[in-house]
Backbone as a chain_set.jsonl record, in Angstrom:
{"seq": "XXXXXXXXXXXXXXXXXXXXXXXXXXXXXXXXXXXXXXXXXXXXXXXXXXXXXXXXXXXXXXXXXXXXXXXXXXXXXXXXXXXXXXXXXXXXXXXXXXXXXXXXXXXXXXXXXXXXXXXXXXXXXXXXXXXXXXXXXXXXXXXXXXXXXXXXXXXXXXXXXXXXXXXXXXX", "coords": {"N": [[-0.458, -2.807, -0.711], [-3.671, -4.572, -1.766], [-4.425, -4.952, -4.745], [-7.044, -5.143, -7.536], [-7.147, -5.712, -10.92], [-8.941, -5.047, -13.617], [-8.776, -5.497, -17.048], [-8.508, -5.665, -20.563], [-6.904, -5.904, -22.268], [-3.992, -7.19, -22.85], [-1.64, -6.762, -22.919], [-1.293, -4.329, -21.781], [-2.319, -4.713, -18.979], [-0.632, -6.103, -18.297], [1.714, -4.67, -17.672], [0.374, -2.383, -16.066], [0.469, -4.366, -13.404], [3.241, -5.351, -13.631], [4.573, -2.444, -12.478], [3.165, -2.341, -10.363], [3.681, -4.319, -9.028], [6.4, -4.014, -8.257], [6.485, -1.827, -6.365], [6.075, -3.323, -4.484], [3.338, -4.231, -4.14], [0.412, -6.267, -4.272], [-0.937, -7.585, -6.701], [-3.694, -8.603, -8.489], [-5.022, -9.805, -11.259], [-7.685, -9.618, -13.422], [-9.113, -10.607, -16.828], [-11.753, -9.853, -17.909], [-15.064, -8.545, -17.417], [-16.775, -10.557, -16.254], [-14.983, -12.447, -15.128], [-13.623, -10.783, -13.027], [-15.388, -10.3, -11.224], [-16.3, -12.771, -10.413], [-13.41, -12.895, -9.093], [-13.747, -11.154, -7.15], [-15.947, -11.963, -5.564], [-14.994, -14.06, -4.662], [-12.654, -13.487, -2.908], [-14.439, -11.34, -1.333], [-15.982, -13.24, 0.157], [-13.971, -14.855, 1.188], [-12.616, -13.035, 3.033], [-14.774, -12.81, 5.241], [-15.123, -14.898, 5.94], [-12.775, -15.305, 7.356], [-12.31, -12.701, 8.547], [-14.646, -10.863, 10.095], [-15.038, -8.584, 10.37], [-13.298, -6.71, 8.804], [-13.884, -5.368, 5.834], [-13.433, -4.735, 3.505], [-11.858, -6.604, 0.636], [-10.012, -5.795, -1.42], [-8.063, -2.897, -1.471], [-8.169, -1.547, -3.755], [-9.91, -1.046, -6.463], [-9.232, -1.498, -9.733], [-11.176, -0.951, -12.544], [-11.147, -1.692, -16.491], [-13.696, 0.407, -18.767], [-14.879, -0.378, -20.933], [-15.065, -3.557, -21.428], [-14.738, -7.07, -22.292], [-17.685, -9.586, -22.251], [-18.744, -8.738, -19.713], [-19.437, -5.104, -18.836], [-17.82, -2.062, -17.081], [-19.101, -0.618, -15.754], [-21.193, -2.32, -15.265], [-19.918, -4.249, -13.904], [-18.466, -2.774, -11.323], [-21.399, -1.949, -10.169], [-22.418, -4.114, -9.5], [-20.14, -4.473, -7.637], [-19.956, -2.916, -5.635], [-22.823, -3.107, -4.688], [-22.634, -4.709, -2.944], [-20.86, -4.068, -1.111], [-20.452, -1.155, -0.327], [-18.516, 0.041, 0.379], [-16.012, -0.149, -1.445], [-13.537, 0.948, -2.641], [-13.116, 2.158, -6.255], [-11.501, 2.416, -9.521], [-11.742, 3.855, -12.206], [-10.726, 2.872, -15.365], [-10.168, 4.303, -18.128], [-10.566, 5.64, -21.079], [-12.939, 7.127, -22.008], [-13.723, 9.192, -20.13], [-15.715, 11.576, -19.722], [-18.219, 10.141, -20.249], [-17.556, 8.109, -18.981], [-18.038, 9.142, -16.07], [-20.431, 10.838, -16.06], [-22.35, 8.251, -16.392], [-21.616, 6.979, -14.114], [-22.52, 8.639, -12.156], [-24.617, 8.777, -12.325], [-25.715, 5.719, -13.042], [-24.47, 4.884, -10.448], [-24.559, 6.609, -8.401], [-22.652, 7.95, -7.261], [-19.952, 9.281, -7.342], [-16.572, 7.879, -8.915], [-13.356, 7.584, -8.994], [-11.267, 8.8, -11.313], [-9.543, 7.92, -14.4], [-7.688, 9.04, -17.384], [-7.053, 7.314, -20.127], [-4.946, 6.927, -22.322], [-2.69, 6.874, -19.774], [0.027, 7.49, -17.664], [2.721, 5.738, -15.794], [3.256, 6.364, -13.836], [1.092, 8.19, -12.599], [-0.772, 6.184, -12.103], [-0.019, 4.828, -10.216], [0.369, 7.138, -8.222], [-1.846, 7.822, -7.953], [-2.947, 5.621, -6.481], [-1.934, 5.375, -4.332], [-2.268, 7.472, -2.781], [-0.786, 10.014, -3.118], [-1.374, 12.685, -4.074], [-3.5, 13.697, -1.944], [-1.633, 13.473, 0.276], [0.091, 15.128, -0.375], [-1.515, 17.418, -0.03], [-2.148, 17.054, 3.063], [0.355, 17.483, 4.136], [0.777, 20.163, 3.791], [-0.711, 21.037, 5.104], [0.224, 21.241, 7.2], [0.599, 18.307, 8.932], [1.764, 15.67, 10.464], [2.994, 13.208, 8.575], [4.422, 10.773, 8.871], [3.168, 9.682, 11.494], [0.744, 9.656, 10.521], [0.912, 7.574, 8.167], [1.986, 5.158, 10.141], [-0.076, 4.502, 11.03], [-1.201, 3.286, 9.005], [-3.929, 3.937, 6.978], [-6.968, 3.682, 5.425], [-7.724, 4.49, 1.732], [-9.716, 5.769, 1.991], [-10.55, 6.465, 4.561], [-8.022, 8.187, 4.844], [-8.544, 10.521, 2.969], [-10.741, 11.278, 3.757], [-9.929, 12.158, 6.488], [-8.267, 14.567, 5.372], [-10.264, 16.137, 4.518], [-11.995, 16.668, 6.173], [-9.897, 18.322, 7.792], [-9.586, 20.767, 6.098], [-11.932, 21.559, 5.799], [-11.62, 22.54, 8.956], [-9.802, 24.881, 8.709], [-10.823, 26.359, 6.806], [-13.166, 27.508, 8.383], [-11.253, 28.602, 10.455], [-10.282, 31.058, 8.665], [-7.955, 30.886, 7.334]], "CA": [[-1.868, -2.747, -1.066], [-4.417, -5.58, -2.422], [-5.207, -4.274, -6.127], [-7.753, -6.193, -8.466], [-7.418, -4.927, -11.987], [-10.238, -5.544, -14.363], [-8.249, -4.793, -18.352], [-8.876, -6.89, -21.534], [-5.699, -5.633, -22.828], [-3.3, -8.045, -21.744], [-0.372, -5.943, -22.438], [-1.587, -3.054, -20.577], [-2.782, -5.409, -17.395], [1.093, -6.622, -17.669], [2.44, -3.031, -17.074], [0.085, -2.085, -14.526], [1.289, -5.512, -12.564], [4.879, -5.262, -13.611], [4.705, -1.471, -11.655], [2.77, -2.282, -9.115], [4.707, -5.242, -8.028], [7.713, -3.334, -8.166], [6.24, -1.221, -5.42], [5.264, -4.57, -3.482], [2.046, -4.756, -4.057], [-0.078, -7.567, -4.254], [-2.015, -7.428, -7.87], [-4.373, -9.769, -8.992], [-5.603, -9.619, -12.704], [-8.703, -10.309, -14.288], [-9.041, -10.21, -18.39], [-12.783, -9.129, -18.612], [-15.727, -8.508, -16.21], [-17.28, -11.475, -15.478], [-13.467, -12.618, -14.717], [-12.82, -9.714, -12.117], [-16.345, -10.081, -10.56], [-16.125, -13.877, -9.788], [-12.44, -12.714, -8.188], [-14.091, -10.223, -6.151], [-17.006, -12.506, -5.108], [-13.972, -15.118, -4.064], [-12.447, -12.555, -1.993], [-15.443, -10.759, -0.317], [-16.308, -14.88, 0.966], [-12.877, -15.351, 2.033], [-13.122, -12.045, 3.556], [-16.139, -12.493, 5.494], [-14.903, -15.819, 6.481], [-11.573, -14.739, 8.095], [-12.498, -11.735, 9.249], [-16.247, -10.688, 9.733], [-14.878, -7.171, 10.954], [-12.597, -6.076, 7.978], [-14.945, -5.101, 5.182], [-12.929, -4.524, 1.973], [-11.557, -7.459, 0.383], [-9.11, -4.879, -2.145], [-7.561, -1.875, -1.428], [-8.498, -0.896, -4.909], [-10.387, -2.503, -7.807], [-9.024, -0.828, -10.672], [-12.162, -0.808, -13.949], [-11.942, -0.708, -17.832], [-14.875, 1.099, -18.956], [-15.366, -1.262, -21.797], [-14.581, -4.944, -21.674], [-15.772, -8.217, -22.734], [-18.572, -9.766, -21.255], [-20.05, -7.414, -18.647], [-18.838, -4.145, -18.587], [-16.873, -1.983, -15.931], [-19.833, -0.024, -15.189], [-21.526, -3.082, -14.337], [-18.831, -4.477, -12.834], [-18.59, -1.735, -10.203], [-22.418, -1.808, -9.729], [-22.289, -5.367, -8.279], [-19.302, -4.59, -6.246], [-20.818, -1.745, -4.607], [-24.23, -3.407, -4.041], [-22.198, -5.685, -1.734], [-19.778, -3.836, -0.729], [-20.743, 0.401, -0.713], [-17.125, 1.122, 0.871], [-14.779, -0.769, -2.17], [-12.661, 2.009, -3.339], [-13.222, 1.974, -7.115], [-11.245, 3.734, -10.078], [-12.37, 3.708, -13.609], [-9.586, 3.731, -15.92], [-10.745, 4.482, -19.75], [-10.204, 6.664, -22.468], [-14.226, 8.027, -21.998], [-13.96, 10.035, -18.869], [-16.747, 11.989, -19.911], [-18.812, 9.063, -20.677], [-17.903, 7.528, -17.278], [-18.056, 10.237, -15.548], [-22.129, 10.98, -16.103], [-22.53, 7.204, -16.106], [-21.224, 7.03, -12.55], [-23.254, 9.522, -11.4], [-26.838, 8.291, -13.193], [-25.732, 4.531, -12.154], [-24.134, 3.956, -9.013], [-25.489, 7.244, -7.257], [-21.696, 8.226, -6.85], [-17.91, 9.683, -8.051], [-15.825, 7.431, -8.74], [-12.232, 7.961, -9.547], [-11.17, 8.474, -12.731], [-8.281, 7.915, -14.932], [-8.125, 9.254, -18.668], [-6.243, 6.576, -20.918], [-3.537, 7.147, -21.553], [-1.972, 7.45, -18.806], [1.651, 7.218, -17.082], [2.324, 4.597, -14.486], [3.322, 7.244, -12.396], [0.027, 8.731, -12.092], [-0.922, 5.319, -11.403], [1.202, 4.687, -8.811], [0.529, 8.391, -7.445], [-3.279, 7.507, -7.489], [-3.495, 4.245, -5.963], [-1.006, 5.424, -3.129], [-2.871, 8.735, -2.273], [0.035, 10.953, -3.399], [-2.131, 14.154, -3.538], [-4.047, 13.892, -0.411], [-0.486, 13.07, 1.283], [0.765, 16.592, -0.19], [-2.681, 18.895, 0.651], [-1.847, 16.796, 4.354], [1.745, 18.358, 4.632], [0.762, 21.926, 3.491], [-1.468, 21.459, 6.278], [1.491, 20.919, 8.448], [0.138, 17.167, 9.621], [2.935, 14.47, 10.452], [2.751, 12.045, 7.949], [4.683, 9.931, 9.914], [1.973, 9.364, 12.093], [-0.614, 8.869, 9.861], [1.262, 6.762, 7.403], [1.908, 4.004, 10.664], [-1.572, 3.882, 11.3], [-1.667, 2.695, 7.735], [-5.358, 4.808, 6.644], [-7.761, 3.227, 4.124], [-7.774, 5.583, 0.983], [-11.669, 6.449, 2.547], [-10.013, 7.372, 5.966], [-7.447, 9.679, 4.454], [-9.437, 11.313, 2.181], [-11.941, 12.186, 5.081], [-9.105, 13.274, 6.863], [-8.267, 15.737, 4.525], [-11.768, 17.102, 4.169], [-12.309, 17.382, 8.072], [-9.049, 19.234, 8.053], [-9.283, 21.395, 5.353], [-13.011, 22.378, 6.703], [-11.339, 22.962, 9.831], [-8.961, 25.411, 8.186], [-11.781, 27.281, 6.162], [-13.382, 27.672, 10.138], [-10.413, 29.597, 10.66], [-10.109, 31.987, 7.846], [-6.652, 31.039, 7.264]], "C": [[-2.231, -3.98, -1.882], [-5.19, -4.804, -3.779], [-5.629, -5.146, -7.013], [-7.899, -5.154, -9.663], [-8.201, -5.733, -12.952], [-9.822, -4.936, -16.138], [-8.484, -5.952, -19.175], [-7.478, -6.966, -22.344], [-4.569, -6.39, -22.331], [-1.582, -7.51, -21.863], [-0.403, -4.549, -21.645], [-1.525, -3.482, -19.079], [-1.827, -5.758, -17.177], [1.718, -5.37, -17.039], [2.216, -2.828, -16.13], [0.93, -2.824, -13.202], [2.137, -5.018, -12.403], [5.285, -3.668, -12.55], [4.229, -1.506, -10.727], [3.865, -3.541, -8.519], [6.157, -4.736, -7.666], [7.787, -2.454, -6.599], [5.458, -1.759, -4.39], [3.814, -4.618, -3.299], [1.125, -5.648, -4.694], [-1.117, -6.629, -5.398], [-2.581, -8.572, -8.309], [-5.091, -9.064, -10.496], [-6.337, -10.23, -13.18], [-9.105, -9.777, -16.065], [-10.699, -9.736, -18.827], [-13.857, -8.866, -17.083], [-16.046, -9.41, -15.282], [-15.889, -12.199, -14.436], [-13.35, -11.926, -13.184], [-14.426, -9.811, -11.256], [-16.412, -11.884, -9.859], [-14.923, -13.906, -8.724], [-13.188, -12.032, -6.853], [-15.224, -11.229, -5.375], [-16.026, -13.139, -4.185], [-13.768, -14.535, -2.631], [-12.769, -11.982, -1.106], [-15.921, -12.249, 0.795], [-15.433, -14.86, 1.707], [-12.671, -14.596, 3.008], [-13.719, -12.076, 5.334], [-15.831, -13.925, 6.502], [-13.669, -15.68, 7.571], [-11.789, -13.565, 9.317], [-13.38, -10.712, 9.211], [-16.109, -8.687, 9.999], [-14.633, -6.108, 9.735], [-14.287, -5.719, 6.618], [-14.44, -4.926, 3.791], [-12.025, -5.21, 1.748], [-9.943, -6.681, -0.675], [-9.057, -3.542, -1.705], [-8.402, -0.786, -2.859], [-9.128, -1.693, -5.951], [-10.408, -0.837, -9.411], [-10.074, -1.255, -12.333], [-11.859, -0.782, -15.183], [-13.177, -0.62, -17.727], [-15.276, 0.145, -19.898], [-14.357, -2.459, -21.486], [-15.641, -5.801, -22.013], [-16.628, -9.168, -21.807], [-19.069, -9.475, -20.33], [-18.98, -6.374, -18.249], [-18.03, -3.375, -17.407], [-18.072, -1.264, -15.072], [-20.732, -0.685, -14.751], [-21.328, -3.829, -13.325], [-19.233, -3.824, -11.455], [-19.934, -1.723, -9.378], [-22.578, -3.282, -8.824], [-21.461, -5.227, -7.202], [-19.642, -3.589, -5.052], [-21.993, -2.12, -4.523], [-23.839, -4.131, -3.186], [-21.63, -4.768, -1.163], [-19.757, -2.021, -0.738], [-19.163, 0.974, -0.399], [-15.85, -0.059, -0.036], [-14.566, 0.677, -2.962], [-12.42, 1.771, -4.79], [-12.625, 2.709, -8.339], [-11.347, 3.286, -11.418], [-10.905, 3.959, -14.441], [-9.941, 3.378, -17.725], [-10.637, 6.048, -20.171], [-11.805, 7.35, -23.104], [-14.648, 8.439, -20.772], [-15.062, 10.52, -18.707], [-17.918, 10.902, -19.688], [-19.31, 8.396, -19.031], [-18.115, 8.116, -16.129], [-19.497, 10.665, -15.089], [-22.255, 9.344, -15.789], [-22.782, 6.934, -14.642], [-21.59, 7.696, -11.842], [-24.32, 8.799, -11.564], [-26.607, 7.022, -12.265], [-25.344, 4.2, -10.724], [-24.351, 4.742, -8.684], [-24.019, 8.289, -6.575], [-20.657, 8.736, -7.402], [-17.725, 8.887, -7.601], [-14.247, 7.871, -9.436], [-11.947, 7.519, -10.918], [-9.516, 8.876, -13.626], [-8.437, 7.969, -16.523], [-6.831, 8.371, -19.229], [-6.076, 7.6, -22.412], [-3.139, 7.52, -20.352], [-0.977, 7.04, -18.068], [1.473, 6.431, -15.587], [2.741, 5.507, -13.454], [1.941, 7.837, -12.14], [-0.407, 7.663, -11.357], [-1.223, 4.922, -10.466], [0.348, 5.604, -7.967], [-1.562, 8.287, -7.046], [-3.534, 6.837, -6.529], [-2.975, 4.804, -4.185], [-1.307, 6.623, -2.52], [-2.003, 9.822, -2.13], [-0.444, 12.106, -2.853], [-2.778, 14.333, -2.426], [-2.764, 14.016, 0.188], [0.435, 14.819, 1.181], [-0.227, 17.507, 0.401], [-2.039, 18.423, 2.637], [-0.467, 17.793, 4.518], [1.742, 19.551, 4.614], [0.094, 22.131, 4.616], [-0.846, 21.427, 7.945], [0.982, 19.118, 9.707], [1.304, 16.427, 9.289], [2.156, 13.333, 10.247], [3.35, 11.23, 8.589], [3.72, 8.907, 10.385], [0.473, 8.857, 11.087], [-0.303, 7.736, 8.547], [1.387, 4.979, 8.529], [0.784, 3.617, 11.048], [-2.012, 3.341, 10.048], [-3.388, 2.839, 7.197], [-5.451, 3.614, 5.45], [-7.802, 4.411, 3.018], [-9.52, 6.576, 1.505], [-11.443, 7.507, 3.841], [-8.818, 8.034, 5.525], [-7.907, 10.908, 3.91], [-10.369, 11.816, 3.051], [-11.069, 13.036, 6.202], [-8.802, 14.383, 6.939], [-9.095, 16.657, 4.592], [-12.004, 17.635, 5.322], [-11.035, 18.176, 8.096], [-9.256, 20.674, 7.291], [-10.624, 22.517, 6.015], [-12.867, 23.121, 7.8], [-10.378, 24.07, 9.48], [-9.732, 26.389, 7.676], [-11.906, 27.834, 6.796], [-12.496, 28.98, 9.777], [-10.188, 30.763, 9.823], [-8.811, 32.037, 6.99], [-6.762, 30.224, 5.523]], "O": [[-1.382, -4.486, -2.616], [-6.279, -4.231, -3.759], [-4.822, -5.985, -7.414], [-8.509, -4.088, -9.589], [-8.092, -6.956, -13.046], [-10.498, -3.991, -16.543], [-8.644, -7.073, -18.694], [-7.08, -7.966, -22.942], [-4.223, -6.094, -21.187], [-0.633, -7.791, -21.131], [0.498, -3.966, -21.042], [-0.926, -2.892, -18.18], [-1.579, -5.923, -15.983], [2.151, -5.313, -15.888], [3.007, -2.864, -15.188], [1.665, -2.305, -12.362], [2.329, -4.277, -11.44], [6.299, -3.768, -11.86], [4.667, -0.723, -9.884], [4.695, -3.407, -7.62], [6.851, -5.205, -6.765], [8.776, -2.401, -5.867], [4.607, -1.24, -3.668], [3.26, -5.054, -2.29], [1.216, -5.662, -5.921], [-1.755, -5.59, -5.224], [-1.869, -9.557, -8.502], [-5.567, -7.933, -10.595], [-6.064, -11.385, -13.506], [-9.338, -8.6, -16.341], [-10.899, -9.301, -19.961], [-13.44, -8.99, -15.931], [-15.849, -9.385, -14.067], [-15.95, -12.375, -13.219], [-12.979, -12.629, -12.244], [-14.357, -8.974, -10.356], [-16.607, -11.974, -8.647], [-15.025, -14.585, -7.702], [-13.099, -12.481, -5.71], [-15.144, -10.989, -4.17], [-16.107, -12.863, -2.988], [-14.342, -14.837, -1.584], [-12.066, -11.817, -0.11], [-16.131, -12.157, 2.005], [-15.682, -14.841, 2.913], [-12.491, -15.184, 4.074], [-13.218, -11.53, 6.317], [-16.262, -13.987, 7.653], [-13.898, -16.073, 8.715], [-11.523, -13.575, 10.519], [-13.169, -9.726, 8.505], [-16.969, -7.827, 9.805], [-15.284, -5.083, 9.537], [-15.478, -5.935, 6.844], [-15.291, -5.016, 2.905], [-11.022, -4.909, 2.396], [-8.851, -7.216, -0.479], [-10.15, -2.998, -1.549], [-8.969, 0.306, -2.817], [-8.847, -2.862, -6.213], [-11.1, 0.116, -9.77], [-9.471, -1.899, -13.191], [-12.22, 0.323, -15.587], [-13.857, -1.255, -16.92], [-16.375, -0.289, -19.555], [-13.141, -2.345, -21.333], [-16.855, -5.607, -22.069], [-16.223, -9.461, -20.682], [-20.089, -10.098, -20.036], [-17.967, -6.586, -17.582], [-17.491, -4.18, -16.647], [-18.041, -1.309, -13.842], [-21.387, -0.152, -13.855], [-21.981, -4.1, -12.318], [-20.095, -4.237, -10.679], [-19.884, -1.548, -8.16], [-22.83, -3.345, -7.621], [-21.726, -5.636, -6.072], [-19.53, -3.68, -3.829], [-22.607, -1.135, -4.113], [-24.721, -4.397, -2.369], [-22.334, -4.617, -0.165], [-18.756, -1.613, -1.328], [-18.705, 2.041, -0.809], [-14.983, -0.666, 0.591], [-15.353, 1.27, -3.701], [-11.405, 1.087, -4.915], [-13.148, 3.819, -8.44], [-10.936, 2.149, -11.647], [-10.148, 4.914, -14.265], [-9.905, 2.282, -18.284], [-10.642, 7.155, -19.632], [-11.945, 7.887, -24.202], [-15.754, 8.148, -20.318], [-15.688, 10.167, -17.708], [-18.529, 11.067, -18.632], [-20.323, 8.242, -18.348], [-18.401, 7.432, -15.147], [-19.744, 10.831, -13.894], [-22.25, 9.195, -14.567], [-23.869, 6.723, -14.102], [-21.154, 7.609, -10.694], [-24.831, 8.197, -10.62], [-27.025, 6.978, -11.108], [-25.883, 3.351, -10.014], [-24.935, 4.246, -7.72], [-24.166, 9.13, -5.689], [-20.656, 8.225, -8.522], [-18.102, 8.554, -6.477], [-14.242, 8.535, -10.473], [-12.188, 6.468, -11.512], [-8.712, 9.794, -13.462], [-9.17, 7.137, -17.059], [-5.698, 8.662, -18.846], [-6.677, 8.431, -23.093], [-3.343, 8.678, -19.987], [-1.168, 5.875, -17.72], [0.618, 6.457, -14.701], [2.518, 5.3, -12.261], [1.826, 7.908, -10.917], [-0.526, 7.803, -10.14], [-2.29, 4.677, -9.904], [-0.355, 5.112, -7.084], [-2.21, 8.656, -6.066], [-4.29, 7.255, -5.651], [-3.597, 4.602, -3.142], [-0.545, 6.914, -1.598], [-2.211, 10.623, -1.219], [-0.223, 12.571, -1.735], [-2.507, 15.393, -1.861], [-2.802, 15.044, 0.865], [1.061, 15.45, 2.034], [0.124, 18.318, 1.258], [-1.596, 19.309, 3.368], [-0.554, 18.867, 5.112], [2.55, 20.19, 5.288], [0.173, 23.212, 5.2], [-1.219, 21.524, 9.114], [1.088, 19.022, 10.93], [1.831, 16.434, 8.177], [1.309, 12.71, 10.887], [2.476, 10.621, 9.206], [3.479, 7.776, 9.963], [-0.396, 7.985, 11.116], [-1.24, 7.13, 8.027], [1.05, 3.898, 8.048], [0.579, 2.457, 11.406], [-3.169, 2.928, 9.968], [-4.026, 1.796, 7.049], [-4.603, 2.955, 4.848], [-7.944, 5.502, 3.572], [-10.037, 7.672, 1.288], [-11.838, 8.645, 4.093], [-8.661, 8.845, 6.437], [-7.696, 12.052, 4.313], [-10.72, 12.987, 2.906], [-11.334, 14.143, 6.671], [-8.863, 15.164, 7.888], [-8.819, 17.851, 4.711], [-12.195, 18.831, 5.54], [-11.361, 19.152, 8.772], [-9.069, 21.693, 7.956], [-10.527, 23.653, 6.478], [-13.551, 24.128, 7.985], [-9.903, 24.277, 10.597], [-9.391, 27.507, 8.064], [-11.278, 28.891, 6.734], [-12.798, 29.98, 9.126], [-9.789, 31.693, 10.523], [-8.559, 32.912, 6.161], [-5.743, 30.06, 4.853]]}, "num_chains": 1, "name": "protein.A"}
């Protein structure tokens, strides 16, 4: 996965890295907003230039809620006025806060992560852990849907069309 993290904390934004690269994935780090919004601009160009088809420049664009020079909640609002399908996850220590925010402003849920929190959740976030278990209870071969390599948007809809389909049934 392509993950853009947006932290001011520069020993926190090392961790994240240091675990995500561990689990080969490509992290890019920006130290405040304006930082992580000029990346993303880069990206969506290069994007757009390469390949007019693809549409999401990151896998994930991981948020603080507070940073320096333009916030995460503005952050996010630019990247989703370009971009409505960038998979976005807030990670701050005012859930609440961001939580209503993210409703009032961008019109939407976005994922949310309460700081503190363990790089395994992380991990288990970014990589769609829980969807991947509701999928198996539902008796679906991951297999199969892991080599088609899903967007976290197209699993997650997956899920939902299955689960609906499951209600259907009574079961």
């Amino acid at each position: 996965m392509k993950i853009l993290i947006a932290e001011d904390e520069r020993d926190v934004a090392l961790l994240y890295k240091n675990a995500l690269d561990r689990r080969n994935h490509q992290v890019i780090l920006a130290e405040n907003g304006k930082m992580c919004l000029d990346i993303y601009h880069k990206e969506f160009e290069h994007m757009l230039s390469e390949s007019p088809i693809s549409s999401i420049p990151f896998d994930a664009t991981i948020l603080d809620h507070k940073m320096p020079k333009i916030n995460g909640m503005d952050v996010a609002k630019e990247i989703l006025a370009i971009n409505p399908r960038q998979r976005i996850i807030f990670a701050s220590a005012f859930v609440k806060e961001t939580l209503a925010t993210s409703i009032r402003e961008l019109k939407q849920v976005v994922e949310l992560l309460q700081k503190p929190f363990g790089i395994n959740l992380l991990i288990d976030t970014l990589e769609d852990r829980n969807i991947y278990k509701e999928l198996k209870k539902l008796n679906v071969d991951l297999e199969i849907i892991r080599a088609v390599n899903p967007t976290h948007e197209q699993i997650s809809d997956l899920l939902t069309r299955l689960q609906r389909i499951q209600r259907g049934r009574g079961s």
